[in-house]
C-alpha positions in Angstrom: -73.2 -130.6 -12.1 -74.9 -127.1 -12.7 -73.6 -127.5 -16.5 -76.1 -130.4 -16.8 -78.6 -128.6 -14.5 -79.3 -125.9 -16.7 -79.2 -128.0 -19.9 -82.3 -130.1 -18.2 -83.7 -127.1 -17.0 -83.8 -125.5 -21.0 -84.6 -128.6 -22.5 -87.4 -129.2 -20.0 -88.5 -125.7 -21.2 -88.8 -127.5 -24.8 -85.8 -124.7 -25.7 -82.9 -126.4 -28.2 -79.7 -126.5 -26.7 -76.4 -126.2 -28.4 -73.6 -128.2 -26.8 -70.1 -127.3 -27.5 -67.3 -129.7 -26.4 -63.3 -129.5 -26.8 -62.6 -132.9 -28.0 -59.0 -132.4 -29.3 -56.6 -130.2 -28.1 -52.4 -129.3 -28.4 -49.8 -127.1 -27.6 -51.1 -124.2 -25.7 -54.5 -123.9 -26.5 -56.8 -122.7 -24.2 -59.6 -124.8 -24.4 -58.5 -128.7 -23.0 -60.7 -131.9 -23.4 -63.7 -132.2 -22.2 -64.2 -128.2 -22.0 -67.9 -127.7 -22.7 -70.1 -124.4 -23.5 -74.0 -124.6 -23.7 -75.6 -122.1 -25.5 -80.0 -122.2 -25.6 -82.6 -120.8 -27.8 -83.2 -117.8 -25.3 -79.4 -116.6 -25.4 -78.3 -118.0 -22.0 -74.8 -119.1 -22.0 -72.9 -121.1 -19.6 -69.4 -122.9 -19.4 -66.4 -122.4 -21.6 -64.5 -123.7 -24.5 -61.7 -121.8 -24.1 -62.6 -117.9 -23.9 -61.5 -115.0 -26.5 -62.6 -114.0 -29.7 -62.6 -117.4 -30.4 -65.7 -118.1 -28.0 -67.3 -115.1 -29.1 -67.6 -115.9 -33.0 -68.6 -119.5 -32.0 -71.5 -118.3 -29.7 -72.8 -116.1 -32.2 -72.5 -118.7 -34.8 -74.1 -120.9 -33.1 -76.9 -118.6 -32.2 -77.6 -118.0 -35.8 -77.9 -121.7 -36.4 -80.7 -122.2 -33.5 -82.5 -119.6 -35.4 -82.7 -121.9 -38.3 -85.2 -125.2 -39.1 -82.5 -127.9 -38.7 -79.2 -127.8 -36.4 -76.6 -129.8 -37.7 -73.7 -131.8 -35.6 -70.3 -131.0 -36.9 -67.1 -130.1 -35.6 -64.8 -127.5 -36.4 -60.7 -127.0 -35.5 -59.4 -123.7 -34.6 -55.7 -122.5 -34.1 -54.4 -120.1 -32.6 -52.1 -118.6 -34.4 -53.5 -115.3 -35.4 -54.8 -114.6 -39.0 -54.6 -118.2 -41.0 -56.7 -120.1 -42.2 -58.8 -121.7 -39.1 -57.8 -119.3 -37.1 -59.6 -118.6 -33.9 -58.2 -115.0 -34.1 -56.5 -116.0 -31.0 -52.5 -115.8 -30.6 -51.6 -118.2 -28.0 -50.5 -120.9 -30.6 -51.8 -124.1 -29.8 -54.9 -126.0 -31.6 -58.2 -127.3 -30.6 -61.2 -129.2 -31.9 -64.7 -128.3 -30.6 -67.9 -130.9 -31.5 -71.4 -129.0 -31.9 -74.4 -131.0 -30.6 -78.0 -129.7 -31.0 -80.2 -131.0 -27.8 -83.6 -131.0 -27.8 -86.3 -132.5 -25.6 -85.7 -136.1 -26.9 -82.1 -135.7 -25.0 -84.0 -134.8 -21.1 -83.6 -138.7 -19.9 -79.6 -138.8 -21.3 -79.0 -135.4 -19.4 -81.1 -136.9 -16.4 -79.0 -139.9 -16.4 -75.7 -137.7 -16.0 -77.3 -135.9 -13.5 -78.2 -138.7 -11.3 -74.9 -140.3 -11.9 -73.3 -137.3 -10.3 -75.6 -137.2 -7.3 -75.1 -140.9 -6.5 -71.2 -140.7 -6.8 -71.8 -143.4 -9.9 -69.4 -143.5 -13.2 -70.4 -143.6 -16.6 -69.7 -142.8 -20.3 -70.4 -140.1 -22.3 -70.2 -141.0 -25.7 -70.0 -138.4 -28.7 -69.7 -138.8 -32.7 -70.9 -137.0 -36.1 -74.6 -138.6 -35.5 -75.4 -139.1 -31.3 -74.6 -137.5 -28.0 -75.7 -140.4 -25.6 -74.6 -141.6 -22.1 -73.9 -144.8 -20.7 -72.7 -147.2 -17.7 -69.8 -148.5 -19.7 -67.0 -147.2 -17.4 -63.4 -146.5 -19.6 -59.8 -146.6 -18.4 -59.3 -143.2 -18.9 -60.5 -139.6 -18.7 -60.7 -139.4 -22.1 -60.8 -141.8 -25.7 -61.3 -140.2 -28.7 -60.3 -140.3 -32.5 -60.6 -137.8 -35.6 -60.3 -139.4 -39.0 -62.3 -137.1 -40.9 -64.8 -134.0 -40.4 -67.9 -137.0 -40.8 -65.8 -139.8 -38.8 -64.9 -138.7 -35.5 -65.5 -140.0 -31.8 -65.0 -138.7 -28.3 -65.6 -140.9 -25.3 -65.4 -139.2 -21.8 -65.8 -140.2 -18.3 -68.3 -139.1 -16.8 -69.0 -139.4 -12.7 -66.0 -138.7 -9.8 -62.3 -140.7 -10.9 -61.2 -139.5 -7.8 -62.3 -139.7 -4.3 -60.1 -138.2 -1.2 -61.1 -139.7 2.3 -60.6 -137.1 5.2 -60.7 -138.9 8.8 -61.1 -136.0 11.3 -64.5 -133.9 10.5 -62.8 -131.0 12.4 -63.0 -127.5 10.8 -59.8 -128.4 8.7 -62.0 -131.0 7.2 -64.5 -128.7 6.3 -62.1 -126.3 5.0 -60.7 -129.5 3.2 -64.4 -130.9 2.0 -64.8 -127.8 0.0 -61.7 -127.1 -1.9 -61.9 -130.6 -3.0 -65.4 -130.9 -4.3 -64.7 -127.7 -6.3 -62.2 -129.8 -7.6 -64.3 -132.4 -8.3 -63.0 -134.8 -6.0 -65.8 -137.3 -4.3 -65.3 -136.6 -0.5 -66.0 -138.4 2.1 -65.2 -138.0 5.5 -64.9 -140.2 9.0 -64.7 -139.5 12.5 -65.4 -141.4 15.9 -67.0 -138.9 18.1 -71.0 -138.5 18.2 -72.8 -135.5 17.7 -69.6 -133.6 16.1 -71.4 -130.2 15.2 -68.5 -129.7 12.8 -69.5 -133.3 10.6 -72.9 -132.7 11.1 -72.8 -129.3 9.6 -70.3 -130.2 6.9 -72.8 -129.6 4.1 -69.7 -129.7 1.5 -68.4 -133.8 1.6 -70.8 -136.1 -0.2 -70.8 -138.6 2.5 -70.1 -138.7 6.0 -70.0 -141.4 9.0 -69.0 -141.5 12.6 -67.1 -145.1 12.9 -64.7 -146.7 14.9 -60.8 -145.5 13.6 -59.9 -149.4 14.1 -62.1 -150.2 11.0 -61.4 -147.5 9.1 -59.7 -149.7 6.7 -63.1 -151.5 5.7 -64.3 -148.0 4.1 -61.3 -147.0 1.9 -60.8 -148.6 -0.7 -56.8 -149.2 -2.3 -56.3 -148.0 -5.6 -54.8 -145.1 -7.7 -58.1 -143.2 -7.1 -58.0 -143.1 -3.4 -56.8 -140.4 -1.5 -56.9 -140.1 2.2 -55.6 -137.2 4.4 -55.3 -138.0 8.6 -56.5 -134.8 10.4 -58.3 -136.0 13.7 -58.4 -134.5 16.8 -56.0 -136.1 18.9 -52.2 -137.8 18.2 -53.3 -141.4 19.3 -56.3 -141.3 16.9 -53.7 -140.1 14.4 -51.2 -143.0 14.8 -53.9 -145.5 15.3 -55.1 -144.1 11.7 -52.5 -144.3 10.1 -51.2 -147.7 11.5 -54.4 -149.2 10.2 -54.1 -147.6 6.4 -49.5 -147.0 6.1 -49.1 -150.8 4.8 -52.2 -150.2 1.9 -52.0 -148.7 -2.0 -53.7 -145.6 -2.2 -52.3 -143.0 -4.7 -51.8 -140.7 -1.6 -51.8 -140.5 2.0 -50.9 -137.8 4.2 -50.8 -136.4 7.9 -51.6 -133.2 9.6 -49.9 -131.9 12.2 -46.3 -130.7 13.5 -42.9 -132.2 12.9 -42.4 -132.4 16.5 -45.3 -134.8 16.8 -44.9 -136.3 13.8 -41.5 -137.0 14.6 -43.1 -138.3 17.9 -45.2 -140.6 15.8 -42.5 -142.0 13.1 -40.5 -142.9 16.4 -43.6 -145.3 18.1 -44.1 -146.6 14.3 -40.6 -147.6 13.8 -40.5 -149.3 17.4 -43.9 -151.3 16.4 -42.3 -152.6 13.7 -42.7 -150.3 10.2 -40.0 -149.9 8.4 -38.6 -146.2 7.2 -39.7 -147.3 3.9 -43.2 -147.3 5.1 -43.3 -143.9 6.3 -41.3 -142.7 3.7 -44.2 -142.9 1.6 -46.1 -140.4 3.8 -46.9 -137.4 3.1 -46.1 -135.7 6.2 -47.0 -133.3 7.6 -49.3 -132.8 4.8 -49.7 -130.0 2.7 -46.9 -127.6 0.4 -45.1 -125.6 3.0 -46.8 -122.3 2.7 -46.3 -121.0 6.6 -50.7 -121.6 6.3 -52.3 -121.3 9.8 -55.8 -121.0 9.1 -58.1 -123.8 8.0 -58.3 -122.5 4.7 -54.8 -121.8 4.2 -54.2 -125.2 5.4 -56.7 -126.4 2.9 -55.1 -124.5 -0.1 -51.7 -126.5 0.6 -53.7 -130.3 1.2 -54.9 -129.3 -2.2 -52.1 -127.6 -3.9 -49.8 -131.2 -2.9 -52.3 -133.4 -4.0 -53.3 -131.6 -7.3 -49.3 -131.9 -8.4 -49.1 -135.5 -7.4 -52.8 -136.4 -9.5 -51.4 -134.4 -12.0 -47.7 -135.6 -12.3 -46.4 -137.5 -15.8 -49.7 -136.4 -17.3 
């Protein structure tokens, strides 16, 4: 968000803006998709394509070229295999493609759009080739499409909003603790809880949403799907088991439980007798979290997200 913030804010200014974007990338490199550097007419710098001596030579590069009448879009590949030809004077083998777009004031509503996608937990496009830089509503199956066939034919597609959204039900100070570590991670979070005037909700000024509902609906507000995360942290073991009896038998990509083994072991035992099978709770995640001896809420928080990073991230 605070990428696009600044890019407004400079453009705004009626300052050009240099975008740099990794659209290709192998091996080891350090720059990945979708890693983006801005660099304005007044020298202010934000993001990163990677770091090194390879980030330097591009920022002064691209400096130079503000300085001039016209700003051309190109891109340019850099490996990092020390002194050959395209080298980024970098060692850490690997490759990576970065596109250059020049943005100037004609560019505010695109960035705009992007912005208020973001704020409105929307999902969009952002769409990149050797002659525009434009966004758009069209929604793609994955994070990222693109395609190099030559230095003038090229195109890089990336998604552009919140692919994943975790759903917390307990707005204790775990889910606080939880809120933020996730929307650093850019997760959209959202977070439930049936008691009124919670201070702990009501001050959570990390989730993006937040409602006080009634735990037998909770199924209404969670959507199934490999996007949907939910982790179980209220306040009390019936709430718990009521929670989960209402979501066990749904399709998210993950679902997990805080609390003890004793009382989880408590709860698999009252499930079973209700009639779930072991292959329902087998797909638990319980209790939640790596196993990292954490006690505080944001040690417990660390291994929620830790768990759930690994599972986003497996068979990439």
């Amino acid at each position: 968000m605070k990428f696009w913030q600044h890019i407004l804010s400079k453009l705004k200014g009626n300052q050009k803006v240099y975008v740099l974007t990794v659209i290709e990338n192998f091996g080891s490199s350090p720059g990945r998709k979708g890693f983006k550097m801005l660099v304005a007419e007044d020298g202010f710098i934000f993001g990163s394509i990677g770091g090194g001596v390879m980030e330097f030579s591009l920022v002064e590069e691209v400096q130079k070229l503000l300085l001039e009448k016209n700003q051309p879009t190109f891109i340019k590949k850099k490996i990092h295999k020390g002194n050959i030809k395209n080298g980024s004077g970098m060692i850490c083998s690997g490759e990576q493609t970065i596109a250059f777009h020049c943005l100037n004031s004609e560019y505010i509503s695109d960035i705009q759009n992007i912005i208020n996608c973001l704020l409105n937990g929307e999902k969009g496009t952002l769409s990149l080739t050797s002659n525009s830089f434009y966004f758009s509503h069209k929604l793609i199956e994955n994070q990222f499409d693109f395609q190099i066939n030559s230095n003038k034919d090229w195109s890089f597609i990336e998604h552009i909003g919140f692919r994943e959204t975790l759903y917390i039900i307990g707005g204790g100070h775990v889910g606080v603790a939880v809120s933020e570590i996730f929307v650093k991670l850019g997760f959209y979070v959202f977070v439930f809880d049936n008691r009124e005037n919670l201070n702990t909700l009501e001050n959570n000024s990390f989730a993006h949403q937040k409602l006080v509902t009634d735990y037998h609906t909770i199924s209404n507000y969670i959507p199934q799907g490999n996007s949907s995360y939910v982790a179980i942290m209220t306040n009390k073991y019936t709430d718990d088991k009521l929670v989960l009896g209402e979501l066990i038998k749904n399709n998210y990509k993950f679902i997990g439980v805080l609390g003890s083994i004793a009382k989880l072991k408590t709860m698999w035992e009252v499930l079973l007798k209700e009639g779930f099978t072991q292959d329902d709770l087998d797909t638990i995640h319980a209790p939640i979290g790596i196993s990292i001896k954490s006690e505080t809420p944001e040690e417990i928080a660390v291994s929620i997200a830790a768990q759930v990073i690994q599972i986003k991230n497996r068979n990439k």
